[in-house]
N, C-alpha and C positions, 0 to 999 in steps of 0.2 A: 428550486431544484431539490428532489430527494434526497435523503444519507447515502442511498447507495450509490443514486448518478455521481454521488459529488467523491466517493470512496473509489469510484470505477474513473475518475479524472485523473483524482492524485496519484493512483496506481499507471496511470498511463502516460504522466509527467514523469513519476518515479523510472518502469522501466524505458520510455518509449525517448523522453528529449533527457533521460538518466540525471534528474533532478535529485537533490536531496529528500528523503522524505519528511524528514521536519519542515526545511523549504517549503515544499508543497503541502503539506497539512494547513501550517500556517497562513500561507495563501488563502486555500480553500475556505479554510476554517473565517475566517476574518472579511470574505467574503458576502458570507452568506449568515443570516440569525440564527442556529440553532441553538434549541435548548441543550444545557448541561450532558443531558440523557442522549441525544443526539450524536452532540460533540464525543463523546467518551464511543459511542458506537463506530461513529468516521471510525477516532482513532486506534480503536482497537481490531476494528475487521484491515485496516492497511496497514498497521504492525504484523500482525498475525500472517496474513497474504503474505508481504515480503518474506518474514521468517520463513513461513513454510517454504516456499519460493527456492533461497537459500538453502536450504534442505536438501529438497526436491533435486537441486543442480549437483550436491555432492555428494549424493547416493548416485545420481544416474553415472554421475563423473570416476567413481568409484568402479563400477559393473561395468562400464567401457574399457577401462581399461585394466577385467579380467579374461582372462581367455580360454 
C-alpha cells in the first residue's frame, strides 16, 4: 500500500469509527515497512489534515452563528 492509501485509512479511522490518531498511525504505521521518509510523510500530512480539519469546524462554527 502507498503513503497516501495508508494516510487516507488513518484519516478515516480518525474521523469515521473516531479513533484516536496516534492509535491509528501507530496501527498503520507498524503495519506496513516504510522508510523513515515515508513514515514522517504519513505522519505529517494526517497531523496537518486533522489540524486543518479542527480549524476548518470553528471558523464555519463561528459564521453560523453570526447573523
Amino acid at each position: 500500500m502507498n503513503e497516501r492509501n495508508t494516510c487516507l485509512n488513518v484519516l478515516l479511522q480518525v474521523f469515521g469509527q473516531e479513533k484516536k490518531l496516534n492509535d491509528a498511525l501507530k496501527e498503520a504505521l507498524s503495519c506496513e515497512d516504510f522508510d523513515s521518509r515515508d513514515r514522517r510523510f504519513i505522519r505529517r500530512l494526517s497531523f496537518g489534515t486533522v489540524e486543518r480539519y479542527e480549524t476548518l469546524l470553528a471558523v464555519l462554527k463561528k459564521l453560523s452563528s453570526v447573523k
